[in-house]
Backbone as CSV, one residue per row, in Angstrom:
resi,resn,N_x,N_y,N_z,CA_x,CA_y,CA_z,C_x,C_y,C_z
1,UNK,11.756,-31.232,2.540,13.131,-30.732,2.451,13.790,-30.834,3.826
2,UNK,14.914,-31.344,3.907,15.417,-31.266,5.059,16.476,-30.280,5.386
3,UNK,16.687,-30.493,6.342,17.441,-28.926,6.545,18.636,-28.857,7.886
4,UNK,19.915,-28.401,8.205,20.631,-28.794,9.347,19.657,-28.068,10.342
5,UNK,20.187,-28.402,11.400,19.488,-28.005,13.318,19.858,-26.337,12.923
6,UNK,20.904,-25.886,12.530,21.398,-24.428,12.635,21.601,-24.048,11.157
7,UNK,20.809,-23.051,10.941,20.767,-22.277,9.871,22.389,-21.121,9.305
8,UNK,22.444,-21.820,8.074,23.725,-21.129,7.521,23.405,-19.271,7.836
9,UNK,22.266,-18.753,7.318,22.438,-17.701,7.470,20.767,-17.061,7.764
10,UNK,20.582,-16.005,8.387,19.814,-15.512,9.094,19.532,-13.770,8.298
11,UNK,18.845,-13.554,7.808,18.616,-12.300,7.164,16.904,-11.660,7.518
12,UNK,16.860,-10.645,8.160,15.355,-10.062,8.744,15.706,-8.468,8.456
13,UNK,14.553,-8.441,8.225,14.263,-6.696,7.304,12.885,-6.334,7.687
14,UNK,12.935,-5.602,9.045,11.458,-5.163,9.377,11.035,-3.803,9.288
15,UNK,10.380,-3.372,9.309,9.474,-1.917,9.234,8.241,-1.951,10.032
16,UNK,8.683,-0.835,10.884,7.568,0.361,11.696,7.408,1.732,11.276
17,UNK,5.739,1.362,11.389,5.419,3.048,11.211,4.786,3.585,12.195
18,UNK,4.199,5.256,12.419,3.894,5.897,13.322,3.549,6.976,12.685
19,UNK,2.128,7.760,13.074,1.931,8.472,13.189,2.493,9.587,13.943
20,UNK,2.824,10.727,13.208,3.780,12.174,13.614,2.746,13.459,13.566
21,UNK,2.599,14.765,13.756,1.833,15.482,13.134,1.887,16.184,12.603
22,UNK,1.762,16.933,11.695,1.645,18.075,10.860,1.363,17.055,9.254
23,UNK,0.134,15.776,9.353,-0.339,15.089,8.354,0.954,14.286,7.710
24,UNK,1.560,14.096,8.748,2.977,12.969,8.055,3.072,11.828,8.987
25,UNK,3.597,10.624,8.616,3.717,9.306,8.906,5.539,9.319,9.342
26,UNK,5.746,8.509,10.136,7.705,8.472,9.581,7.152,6.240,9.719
27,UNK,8.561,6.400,8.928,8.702,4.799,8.926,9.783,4.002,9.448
28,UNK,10.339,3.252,10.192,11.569,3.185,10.228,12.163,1.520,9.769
29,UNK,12.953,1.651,9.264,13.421,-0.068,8.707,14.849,-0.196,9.245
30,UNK,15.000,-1.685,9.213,15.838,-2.238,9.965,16.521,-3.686,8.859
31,UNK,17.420,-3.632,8.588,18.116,-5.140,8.198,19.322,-5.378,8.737
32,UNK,19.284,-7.004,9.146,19.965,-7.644,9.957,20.300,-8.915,9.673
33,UNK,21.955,-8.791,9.586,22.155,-9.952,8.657,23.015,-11.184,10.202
34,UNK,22.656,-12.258,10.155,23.378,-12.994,11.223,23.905,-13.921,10.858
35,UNK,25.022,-15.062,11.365,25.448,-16.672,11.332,25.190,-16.998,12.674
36,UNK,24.349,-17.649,12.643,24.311,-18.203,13.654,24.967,-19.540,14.272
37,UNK,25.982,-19.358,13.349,26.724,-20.715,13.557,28.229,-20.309,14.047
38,UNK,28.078,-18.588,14.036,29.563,-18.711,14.406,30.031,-18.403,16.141
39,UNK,31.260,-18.318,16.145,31.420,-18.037,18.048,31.603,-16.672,18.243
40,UNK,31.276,-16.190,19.187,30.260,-16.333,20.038,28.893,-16.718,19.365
41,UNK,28.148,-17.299,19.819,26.401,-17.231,19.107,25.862,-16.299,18.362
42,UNK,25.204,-16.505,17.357,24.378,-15.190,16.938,25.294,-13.639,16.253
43,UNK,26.506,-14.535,15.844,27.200,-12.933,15.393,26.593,-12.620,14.674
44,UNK,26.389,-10.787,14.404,25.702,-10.029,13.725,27.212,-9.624,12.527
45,UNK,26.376,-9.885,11.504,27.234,-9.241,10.630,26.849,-7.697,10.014
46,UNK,25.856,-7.418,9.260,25.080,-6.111,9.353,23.778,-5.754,10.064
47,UNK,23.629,-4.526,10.295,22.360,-4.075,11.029,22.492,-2.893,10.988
48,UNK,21.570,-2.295,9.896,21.234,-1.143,9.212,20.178,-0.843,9.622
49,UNK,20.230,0.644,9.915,18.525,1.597,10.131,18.451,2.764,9.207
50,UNK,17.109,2.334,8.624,16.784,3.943,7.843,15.514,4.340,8.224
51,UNK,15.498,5.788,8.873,14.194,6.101,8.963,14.003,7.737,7.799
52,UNK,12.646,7.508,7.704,12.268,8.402,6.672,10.542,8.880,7.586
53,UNK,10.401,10.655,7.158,9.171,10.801,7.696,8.536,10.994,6.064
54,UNK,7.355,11.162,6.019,6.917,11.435,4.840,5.570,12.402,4.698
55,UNK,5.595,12.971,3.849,3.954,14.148,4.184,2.910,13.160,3.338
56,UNK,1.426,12.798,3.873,0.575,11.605,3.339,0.239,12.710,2.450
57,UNK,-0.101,14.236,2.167,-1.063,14.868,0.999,-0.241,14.317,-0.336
58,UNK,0.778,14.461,-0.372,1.453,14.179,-1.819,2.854,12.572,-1.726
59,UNK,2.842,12.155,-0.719,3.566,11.199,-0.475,5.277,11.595,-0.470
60,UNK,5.686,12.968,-0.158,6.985,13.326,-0.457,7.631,13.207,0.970
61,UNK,8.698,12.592,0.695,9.874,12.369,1.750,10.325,13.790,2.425
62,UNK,10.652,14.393,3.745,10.451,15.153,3.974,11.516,15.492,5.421
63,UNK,11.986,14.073,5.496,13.159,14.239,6.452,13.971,12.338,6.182
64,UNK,14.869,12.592,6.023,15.756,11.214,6.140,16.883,10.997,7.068
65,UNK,17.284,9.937,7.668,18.355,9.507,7.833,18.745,8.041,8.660
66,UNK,20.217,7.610,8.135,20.726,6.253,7.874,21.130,5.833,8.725
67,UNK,21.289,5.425,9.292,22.822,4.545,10.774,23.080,2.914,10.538
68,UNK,23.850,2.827,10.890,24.832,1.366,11.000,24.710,1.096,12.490
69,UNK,24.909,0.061,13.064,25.100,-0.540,14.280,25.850,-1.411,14.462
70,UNK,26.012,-2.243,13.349,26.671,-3.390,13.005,26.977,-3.456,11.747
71,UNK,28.666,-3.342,11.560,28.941,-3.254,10.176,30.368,-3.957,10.123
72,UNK,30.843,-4.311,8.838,32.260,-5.394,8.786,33.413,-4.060,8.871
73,UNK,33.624,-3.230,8.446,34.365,-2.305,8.213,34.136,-0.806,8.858
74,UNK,35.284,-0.458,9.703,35.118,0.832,10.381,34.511,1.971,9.507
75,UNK,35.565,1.661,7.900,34.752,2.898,6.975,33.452,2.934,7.171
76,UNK,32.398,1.764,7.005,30.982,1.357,6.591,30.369,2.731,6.683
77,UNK,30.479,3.346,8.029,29.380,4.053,8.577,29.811,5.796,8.030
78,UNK,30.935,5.996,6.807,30.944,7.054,6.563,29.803,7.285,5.416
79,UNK,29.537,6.378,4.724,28.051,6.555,4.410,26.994,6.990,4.047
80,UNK,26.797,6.482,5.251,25.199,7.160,5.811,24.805,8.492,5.490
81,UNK,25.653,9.388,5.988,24.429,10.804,5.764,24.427,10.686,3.945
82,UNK,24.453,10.088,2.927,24.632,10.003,1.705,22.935,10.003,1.461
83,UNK,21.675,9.391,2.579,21.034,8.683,2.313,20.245,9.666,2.676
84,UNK,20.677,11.178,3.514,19.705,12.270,3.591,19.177,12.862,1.847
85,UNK,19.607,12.081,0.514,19.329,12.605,-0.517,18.312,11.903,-0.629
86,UNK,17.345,11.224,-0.049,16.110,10.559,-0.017,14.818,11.901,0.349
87,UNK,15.285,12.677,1.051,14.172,14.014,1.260,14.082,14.574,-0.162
88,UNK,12.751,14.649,-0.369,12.488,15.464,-1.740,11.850,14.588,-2.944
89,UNK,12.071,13.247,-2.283,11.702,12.017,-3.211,9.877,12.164,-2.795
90,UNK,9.284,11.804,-4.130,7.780,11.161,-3.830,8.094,9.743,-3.880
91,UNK,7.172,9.086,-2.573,6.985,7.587,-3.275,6.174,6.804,-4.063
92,UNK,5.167,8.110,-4.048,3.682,7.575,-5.241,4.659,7.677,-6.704
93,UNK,5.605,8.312,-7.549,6.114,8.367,-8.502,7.613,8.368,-8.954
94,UNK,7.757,7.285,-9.657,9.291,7.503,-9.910,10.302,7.571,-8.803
95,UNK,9.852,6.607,-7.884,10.875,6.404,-6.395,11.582,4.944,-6.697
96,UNK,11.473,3.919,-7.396,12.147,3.427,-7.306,14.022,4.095,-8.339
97,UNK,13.267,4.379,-9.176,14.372,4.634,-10.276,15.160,6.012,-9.896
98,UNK,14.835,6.836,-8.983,15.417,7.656,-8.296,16.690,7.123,-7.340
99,UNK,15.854,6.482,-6.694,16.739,5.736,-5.434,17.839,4.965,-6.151
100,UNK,17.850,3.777,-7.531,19.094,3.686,-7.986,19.841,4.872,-8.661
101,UNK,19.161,5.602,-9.299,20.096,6.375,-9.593,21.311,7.021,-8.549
102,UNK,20.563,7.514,-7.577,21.407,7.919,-5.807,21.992,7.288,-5.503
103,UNK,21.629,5.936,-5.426,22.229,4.862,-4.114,23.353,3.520,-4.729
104,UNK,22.782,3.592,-5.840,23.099,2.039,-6.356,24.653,2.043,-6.418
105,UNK,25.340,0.810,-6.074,26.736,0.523,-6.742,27.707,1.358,-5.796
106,UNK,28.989,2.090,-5.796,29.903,2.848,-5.394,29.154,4.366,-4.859
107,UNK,27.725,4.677,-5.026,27.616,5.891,-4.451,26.648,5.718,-3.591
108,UNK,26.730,4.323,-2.921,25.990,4.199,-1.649,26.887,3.126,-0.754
109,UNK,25.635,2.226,0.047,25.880,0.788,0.715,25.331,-0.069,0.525
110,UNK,25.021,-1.258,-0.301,24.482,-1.835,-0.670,22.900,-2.473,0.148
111,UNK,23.302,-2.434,1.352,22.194,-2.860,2.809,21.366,-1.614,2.726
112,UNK,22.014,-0.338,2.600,21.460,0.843,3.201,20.294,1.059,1.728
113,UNK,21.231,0.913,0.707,20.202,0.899,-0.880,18.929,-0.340,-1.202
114,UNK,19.072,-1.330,-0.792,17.964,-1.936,-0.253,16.847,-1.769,0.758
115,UNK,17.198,-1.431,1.897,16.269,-0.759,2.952,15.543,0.372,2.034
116,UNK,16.491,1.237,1.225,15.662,2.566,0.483,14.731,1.998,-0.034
117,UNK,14.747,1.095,-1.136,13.801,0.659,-2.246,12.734,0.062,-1.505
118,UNK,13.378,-0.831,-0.698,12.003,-1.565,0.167,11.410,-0.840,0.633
119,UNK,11.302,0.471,1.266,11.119,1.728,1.688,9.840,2.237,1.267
120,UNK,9.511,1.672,0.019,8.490,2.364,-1.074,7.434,1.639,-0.429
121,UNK,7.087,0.289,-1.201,6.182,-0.064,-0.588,5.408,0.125,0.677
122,UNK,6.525,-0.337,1.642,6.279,-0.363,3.481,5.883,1.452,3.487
123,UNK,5.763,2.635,2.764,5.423,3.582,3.337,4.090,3.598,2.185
124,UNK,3.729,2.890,1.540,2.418,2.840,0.574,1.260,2.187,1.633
125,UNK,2.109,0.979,2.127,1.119,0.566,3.227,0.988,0.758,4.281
126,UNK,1.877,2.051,4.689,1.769,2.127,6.216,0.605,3.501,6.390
127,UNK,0.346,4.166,4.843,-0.376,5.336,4.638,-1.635,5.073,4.592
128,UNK,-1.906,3.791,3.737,-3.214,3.186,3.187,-3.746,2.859,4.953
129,UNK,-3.065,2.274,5.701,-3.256,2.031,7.155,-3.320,3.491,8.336
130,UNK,-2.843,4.496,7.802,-3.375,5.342,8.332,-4.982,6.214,8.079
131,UNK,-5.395,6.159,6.978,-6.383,6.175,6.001,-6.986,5.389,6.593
132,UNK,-7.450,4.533,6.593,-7.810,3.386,7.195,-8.573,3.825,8.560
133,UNK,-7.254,4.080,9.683,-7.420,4.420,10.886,-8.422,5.275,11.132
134,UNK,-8.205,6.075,10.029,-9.410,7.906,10.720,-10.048,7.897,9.805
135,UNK,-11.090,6.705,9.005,-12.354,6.804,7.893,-12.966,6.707,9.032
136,UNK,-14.252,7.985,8.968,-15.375,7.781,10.273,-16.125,6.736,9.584
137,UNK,-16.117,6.641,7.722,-17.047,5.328,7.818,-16.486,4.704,6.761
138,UNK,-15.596,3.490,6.795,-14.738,3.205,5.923,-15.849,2.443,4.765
139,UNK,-17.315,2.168,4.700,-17.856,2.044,3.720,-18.198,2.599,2.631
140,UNK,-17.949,4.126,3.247,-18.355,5.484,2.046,-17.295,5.848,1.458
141,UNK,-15.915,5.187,1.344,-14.490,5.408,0.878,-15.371,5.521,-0.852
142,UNK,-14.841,6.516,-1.071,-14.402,6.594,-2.270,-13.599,5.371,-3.433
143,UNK,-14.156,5.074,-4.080,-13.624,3.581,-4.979,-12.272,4.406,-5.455
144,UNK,-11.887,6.057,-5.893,-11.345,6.582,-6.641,-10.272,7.050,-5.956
145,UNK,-9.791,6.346,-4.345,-8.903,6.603,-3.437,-7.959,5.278,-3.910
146,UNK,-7.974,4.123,-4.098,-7.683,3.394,-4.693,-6.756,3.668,-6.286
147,UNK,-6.859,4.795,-6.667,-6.439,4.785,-8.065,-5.018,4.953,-7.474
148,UNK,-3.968,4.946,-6.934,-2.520,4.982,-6.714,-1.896,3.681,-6.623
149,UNK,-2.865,2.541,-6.224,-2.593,1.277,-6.148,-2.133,0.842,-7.604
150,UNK,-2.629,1.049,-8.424,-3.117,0.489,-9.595,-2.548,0.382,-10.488
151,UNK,-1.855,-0.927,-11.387,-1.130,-1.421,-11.878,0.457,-1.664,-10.892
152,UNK,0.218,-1.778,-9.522,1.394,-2.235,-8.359,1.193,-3.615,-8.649
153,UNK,0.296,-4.312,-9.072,0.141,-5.993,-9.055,-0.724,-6.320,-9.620
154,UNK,-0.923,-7.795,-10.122,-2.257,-8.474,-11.025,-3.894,-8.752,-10.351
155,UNK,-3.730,-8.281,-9.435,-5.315,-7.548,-8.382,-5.152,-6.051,-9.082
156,UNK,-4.441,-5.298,-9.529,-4.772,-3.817,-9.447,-4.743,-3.078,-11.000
157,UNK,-4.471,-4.956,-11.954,-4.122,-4.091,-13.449,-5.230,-3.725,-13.687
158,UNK,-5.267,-3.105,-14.852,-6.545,-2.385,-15.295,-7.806,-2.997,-15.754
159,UNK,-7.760,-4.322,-15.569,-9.073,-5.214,-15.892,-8.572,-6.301,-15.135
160,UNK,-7.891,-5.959,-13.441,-8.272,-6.986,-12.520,-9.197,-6.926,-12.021
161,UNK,-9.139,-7.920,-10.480,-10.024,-8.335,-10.207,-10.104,-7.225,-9.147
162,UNK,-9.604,-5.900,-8.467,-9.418,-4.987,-7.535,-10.384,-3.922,-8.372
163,UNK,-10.339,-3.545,-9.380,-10.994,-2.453,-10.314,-12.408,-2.980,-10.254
164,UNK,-12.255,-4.382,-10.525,-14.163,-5.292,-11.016,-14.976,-5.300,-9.641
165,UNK,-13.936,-5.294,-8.700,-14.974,-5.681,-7.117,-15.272,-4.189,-6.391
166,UNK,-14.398,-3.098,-6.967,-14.701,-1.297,-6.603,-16.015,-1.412,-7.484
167,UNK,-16.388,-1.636,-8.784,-17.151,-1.125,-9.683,-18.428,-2.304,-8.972
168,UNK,-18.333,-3.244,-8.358,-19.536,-4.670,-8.032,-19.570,-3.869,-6.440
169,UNK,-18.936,-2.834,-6.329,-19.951,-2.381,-4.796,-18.796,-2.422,-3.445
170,UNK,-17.675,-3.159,-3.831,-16.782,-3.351,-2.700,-15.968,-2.180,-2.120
171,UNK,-15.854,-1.516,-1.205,-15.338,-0.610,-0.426,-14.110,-0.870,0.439
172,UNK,-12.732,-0.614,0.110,-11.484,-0.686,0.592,-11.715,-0.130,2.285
173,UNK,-10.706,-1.231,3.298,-11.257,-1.454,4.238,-12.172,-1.736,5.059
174,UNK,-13.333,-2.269,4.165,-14.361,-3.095,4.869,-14.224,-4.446,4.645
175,UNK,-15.375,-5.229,5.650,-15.512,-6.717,5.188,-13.956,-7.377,5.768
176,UNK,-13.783,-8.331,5.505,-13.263,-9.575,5.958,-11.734,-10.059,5.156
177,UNK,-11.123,-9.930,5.628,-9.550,-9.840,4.770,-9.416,-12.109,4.672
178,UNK,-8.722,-12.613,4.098,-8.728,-12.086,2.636,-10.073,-11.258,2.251
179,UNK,-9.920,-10.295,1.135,-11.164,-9.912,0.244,-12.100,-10.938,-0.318
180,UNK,-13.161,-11.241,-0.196,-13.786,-12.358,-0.866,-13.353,-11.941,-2.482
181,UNK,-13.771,-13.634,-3.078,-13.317,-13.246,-4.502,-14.895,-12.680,-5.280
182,UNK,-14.267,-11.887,-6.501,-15.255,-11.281,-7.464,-16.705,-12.043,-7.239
183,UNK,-16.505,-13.043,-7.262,-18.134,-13.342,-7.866,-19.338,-13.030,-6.534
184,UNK,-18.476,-13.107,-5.107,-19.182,-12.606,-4.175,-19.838,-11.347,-4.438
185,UNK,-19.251,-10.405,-4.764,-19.155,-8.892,-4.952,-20.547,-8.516,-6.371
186,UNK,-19.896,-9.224,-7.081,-20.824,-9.879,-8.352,-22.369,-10.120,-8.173
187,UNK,-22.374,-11.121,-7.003,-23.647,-11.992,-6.896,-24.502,-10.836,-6.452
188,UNK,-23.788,-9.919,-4.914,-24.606,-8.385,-4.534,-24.962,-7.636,-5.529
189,UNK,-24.103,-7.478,-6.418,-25.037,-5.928,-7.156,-25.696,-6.696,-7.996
190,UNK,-26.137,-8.001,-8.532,-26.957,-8.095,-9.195,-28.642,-8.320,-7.970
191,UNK,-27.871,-8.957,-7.309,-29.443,-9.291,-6.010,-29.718,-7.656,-5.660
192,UNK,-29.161,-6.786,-5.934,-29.587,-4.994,-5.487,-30.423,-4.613,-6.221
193,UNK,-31.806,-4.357,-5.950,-32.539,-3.578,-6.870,-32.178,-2.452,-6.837
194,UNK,-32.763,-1.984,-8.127,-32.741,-0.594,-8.645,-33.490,0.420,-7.802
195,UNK,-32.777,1.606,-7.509,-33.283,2.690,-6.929,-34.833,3.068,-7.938
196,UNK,-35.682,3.481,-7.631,-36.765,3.643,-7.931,-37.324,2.967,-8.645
197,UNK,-37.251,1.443,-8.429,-37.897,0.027,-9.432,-39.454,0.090,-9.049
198,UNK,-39.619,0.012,-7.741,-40.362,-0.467,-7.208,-41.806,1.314,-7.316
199,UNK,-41.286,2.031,-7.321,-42.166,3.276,-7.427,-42.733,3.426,-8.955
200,UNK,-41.319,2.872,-9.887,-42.116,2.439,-11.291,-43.198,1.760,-11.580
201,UNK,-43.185,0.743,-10.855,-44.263,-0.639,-11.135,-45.806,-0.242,-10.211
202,UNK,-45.467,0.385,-9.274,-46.826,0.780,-8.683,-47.447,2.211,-9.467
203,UNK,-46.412,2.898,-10.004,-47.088,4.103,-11.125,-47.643,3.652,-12.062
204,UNK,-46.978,2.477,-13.060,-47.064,1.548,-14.283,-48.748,1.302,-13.575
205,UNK,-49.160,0.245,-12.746,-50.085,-0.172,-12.268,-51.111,0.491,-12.431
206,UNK,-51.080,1.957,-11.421,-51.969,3.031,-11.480,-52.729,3.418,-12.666
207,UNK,-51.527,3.801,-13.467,-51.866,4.145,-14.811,-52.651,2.900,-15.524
208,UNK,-52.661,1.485,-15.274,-53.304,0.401,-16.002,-54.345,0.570,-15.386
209,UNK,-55.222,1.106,-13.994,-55.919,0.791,-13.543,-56.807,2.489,-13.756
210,UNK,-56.007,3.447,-14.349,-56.935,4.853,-14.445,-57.746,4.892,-16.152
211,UNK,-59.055,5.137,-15.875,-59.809,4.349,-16.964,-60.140,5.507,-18.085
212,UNK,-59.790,6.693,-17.353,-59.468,7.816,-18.733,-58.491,7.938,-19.635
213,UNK,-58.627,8.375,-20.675,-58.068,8.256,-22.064,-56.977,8.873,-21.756
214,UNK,-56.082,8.455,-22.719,-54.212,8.658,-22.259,-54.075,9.037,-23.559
215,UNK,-52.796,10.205,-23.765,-52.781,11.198,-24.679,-51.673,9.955,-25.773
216,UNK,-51.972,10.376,-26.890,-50.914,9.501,-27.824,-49.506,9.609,-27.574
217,UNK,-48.563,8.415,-27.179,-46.536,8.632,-27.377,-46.530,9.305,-28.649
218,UNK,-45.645,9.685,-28.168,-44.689,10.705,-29.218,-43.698,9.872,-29.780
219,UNK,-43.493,10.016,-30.870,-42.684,8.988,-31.511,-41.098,8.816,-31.265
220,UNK,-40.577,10.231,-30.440,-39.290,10.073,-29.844,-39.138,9.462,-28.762
């Protein structure tokens, strides 16, 4: 595909997170819309910030707020505090369909209602990454920490391949990103012997080799 030297239009939407304390994360997002074709260089047309803190025990929003930096219209930036109705939201449930209900259309900003929604995710993974951070042994994770993921994508439906590689032995945040696929995971728990295989077969033995009479099975 070919393409001109200077790009018609320029659109970047990033997110940072940080650890805060009292067991909350904040996140902050940014979109930034540019032409880089017009004069002066590099005019900015929007550049929106939303930051949100959030509590990780239940995932509830817990402080919000919006700013403009760069906007087409002086009104733009009356706004914003609209977007402090984001405190009180969970993002583990029913956050996207919240946020249109609030934001969407004439009772928001269209930049600022995007940053919200995108919002969800980027604070799903910025939590899973704090989690992450302070497992003293991220092999003994719990497979059942994982259940919030689940049905977010076709790794997490209910007979993917994220559910089959928890149940074949695989432990979230270990090992080697990409995740190897299933059959790796697969091939281990079948090469794993059984906890007390080996104490069976030397009892089994014993007993073949003790030459006194053995009481009759019971038919149950």
């Amino acid at each position: 595909m070919t393409r001109a030297a200077i790009p018609l239009h320029r659109r970047t939407v990033t997110f940072s997170a940080y650890e805060e304390d009292r067991g909350e994360i904040s996140v902050e997002a940014e979109l930034r819309d540019e032409r880089p074709w017009e004069e002066p260089p590099g005019g900015v047309v929007h550049r929106m910030v939303l930051s949100v803190r959030v509590r990780l025990a239940d995932m509830v929003i817990t402080a919000a707020e919006a700013g403009m930096r760069d906007f087409p219209h002086a009104e733009c930036p009356l706004i914003a505090p609209a977007f402090d109705g984001l405190v009180g939201l969970s993002v583990a449930a029913g956050y996207n369909r919240a946020v249109q209900e609030r934001f969407r259309g004439v009772s928001g900003c269209t930049h600022l209602h995007e940053l919200a929604r995108a919002l969800g995710p980027a604070v799903v993974q910025s939590a899973i990454s704090a989690r992450n951070r302070h497992a003293p042994d991220p092999s003994a994770n719990d497979p059942r920490s994982s259940a919030w993921v689940m049905n977010s994508c076709h790794i997490w439906a209910p007979d993917g391949v994220g559910p089959r590689k928890l149940e074949a032995g695989w432990r979230p945040g270990t090992g080697p990103r990409p995740v190897p696929e299933l059959g790796t995971f697969e091939q281990r728990s079948v090469q794993r012997p059984e906890r007390g295989a080996g104490n069976c077969a030397t009892s089994h033995d014993a007993a073949a080799d003790d030459p006194r009479p053995t009481a009759p099975h019971s038919a149950d």
